[in-house]
Each structure stands twice: as structure tokens, then as C-alpha cells.
N, C-alpha and C positions, 0 to 999 in steps of 0.2 A: 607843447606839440612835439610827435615826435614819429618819427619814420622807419618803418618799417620793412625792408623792402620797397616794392611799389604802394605801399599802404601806410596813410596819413593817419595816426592814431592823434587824438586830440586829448587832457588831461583828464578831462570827464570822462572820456572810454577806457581811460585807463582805471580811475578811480572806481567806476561800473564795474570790470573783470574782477577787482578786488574785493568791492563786497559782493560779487556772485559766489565766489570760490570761498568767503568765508561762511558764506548763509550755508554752503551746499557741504565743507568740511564741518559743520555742526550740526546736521540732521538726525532726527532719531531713526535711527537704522532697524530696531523693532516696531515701529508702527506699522498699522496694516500696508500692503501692497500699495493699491489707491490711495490711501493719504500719503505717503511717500513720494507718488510719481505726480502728485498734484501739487506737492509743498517745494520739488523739483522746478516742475513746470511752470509755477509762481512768482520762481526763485530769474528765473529766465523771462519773465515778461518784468518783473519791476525793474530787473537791474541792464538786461539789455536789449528790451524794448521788441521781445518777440511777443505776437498777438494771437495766433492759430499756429496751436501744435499739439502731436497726437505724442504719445508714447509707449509703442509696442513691446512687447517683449519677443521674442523669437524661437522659435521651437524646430529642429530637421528642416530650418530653413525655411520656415512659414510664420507667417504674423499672427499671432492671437490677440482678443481683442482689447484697443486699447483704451488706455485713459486718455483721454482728449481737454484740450482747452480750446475754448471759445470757437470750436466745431460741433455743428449741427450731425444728430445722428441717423439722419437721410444720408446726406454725403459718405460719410464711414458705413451705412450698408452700401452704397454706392458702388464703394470701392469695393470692398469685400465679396460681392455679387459678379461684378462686373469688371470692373478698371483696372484692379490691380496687378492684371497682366500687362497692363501696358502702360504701367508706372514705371519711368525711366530711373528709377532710384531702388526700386525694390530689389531686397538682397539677391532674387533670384535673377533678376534682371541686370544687372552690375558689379563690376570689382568691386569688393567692398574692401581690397587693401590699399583705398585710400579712405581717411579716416572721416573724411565729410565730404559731402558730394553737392555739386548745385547741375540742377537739372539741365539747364543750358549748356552745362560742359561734358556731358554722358556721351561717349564716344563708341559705349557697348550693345545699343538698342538700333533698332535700323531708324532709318529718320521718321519711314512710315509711323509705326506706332507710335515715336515720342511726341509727334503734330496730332493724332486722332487722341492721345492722352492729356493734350492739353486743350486745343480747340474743344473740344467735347465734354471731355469729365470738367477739368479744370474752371472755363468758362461759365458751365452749366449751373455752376455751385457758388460765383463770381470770383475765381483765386485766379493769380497768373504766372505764381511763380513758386517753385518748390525746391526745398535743400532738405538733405539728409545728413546725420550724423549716426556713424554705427559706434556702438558700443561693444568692447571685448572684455572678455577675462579670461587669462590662461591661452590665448590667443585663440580663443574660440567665441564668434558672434554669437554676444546673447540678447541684445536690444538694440532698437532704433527709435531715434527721436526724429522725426518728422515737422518741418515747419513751413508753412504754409504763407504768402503772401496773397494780399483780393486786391482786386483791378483798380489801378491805378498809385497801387503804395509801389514804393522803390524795390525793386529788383535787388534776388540775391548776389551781392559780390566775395572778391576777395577778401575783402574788412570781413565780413561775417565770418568767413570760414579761419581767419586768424583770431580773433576774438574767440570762437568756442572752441578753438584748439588749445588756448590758454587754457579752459577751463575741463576738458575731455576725462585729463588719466584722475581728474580728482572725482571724479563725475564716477566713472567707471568704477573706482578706488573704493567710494561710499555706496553705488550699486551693489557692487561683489558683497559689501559686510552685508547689507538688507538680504540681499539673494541668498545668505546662505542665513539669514536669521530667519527665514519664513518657512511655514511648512511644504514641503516637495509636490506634493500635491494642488498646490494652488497656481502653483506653475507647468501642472501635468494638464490642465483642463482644457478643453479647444476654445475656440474665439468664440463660439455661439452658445456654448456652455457660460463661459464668463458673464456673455453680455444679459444671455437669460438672469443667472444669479442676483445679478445688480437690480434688474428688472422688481424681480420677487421682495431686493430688501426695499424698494421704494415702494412696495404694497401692491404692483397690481396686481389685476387677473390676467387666467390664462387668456382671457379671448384680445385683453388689453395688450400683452407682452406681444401676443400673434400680430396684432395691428400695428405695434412699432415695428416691427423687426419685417413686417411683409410678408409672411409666413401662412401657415393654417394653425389654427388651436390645436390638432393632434398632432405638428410638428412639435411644438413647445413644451405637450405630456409627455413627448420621446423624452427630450432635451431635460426636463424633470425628473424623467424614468433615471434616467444616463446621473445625472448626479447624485438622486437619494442613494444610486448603486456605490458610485465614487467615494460619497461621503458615509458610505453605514448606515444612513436614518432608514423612513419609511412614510414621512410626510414635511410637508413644509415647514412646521413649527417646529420640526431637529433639524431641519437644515437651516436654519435661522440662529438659533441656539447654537449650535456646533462651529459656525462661519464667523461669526460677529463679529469675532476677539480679530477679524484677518480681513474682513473685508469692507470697505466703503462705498456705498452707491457714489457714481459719477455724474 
């Protein structure tokens, strides 16, 4: 056992930060996007017991859309539609020159919306409690990790936020090599572009992709139009072919 500060780290928490930080210092930095932020996000639920978490990437200061673990994707348009203006954690909504944030301690949002973003979205979806962690390189945010708590599991503390600060700059360290081994453009695409994409490599149709995402079908031809442009092609089967090598349905 050992102490921390105000924080009681126990032998096993510590042995946990150890193999998170080696699993996460041996990743293959060339695999697609999504399998990277999933074999990330894996890497963080066996070694330190996180169960619901997204992981965005950040663009002019807005979230594009992300890879998720064991979050429903009603909740994530949810947010995206609605909420995420009044998410006490989003970059736009908070300092983000503290490196991890837990929602209960956002002293930059007025009380109003951080009670109608919790009572409401949060509840509605059964979470009750939410932490962030921003990610920089060059001291410029370029992602957040997002982790979610459902009603009745233990609230984020200070252990939390010491534990993945152990693990952050190597976190970031391994981000930056992926981020600059992927193509620029897979990082240029908007949220709705992404989510489409993935949509497409898991097979559906357009009327299918419209009914997840809550949309109309000539929404989702735009959102088709916009990428065969992006990507060069002129149908599905070259955007399929062209993508492959880069991306994972989630």
C-alpha cells in the first residue's frame, strides 16, 4: 500500500498502471485508426477497470465522430444532436489546461446547464457520472478520451485522475507516432462523414444508415456525395477499396 498525497494506491493499482503503460508503449502505431483507439480503449478497461468510454479526436476545437466502448449509438447521436453543448467537459466548454477533468469539479460552465446535462442526457441513457482526459501534442489539443460512469457504479475521484496521469504523456507519446502514420485525410473528415463510412463497411443501405443515425436517405446520398468527392472514387465499391487498408467498422 502506498500513499499518495490524499490518494491510497493499493499494490494491485499499481501493478494495473504498469501493465497499462506497457500494453499501450507496444502498440502498433500503423494500424487502422479504429483498431488503434479500440486496442487503446481495451487496454484501459482490463487493466483499469474503465467500462463506457468514447474516444474523440478533435478538429478547430470540435469532436468528430468517435470510437466508443460499450456505448450505445442513440446516446452518441444524442449528444452530437443535442447535449453536447451542455457537456460540462467539452473542450469548448472548459480549461482544458488541466489534463483530466471530472465533471463534479467544472467550475467553468454555470450550474444551470451542468444539472440539465446531467439530470437529463445523463440519466436518460442511465450514466451518472463523467471524466475527461485531453490529449495534446505540440501543446496543441488533439483528442479526448471521455469515460462514462451508469447509475449506481462509484463516482469519479481523485485515484482516477492520478492513475491516468501516470499513464497520459505515454498515451499522447504513442497517439502523436499513429497520428502522423495515418493518412491526413482520415483526420480531415467531419463526424457524420466518419460515422456514415463505418456504417457502409458494415454493409448497410442507404435507407438503413438514415434510420440509425435519424436522418432522411437524401441526407446520407449528400454525406456519400461529400466522400466519393474526398476520397477520388465515384461509387461505393472504390470507396471500400480505397478505405480498407485505414478503416474499422466500430
Amino acid at each position: 500500500m502506498e500513499k499518495r498525497g490524499d490518494v491510497m494506491f493499493l499494490e494491485n493499482d499499481l501493478e494495473n498502471i504498469l501493465k497499462a503503460s506497457y500494453h499501450i508503449s507496444n502498440m502498433n502505431v500503423k494500424q487502422s485508426n479504429e483498431g488503434f483507439k479500440n486496442e487503446l480503449l481495451h487496454t484501459l478497461s482490463e487493466h483499469l477497470g474503465y467500462h463506457h468510454m468514447l474516444f474523440w479526436d478533435i478538429s478547430n476545437n470540435e469532436l468528430n465522430a468517435p470510437v466508443h466502448f460499450n456505448i450505445e449509438i442513440h446516446t452518441i447521436n444524442d449528444y452530437l444532436q443535442i447535449y453536447k453543448n451542455f457537456d460540462p467537459l467539452h473542450p469548448q466548454n472548459i480549461d482544458t489546461h488541466h489534463a483530466i477533468q471530472l465533471m463534479n469539479k467544472n467550475e467553468v460552465m454555470c450550474l444551470q446547464k451542468q444539472t440539465h446535462y446531467k439530470e437529463v442526457f445523463l440519466r436518460k441513457n442511465c450514466y451518472e457520472d463523467e471524466m475527461a482526459m485531453y490529449l495534446k501534442v505540440d501543446d496543441k489539443l488533439i483528442a479526448v478520451i471521455g469515460f462514462l460512469r451508469k447509475i449506481g457504479e462509484k463516482l469519479f475521484n481523485e485515484k482516477d485522475i492520478l492513475m491516468l496521469l501516470y499513464l497520459k504523456k505515454n498515451i499522447e507519446n504513442i497517439y502523436a507516432l499513429h497520428h502522423y502514420s495515418q493518412p491526413p485525410i482520415l483526420f480531415e473528415m467531419t463526424a457524420r462523414e466518419r460515422e456514415v463510412l463505418n456504417f457502409v463497411f458494415k454493409g448497410l443501405k442507404n435507407v438503413e444508415i438514415a434510420q440509425q443515425l435519424y436522418v432522411s436517405e437524401n441526407t446520407i446520398k449528400k454525406h456519400l456525395q461529400n466522400l466519393y468527392r474526398r476520397f477520388k472514387v465515384t461509387n461505393r465499391t472504390q470507396l471500400l477499396a480505397k478505405c480498407l487498408r485505414y478503416i474499422d467498422p466500430v
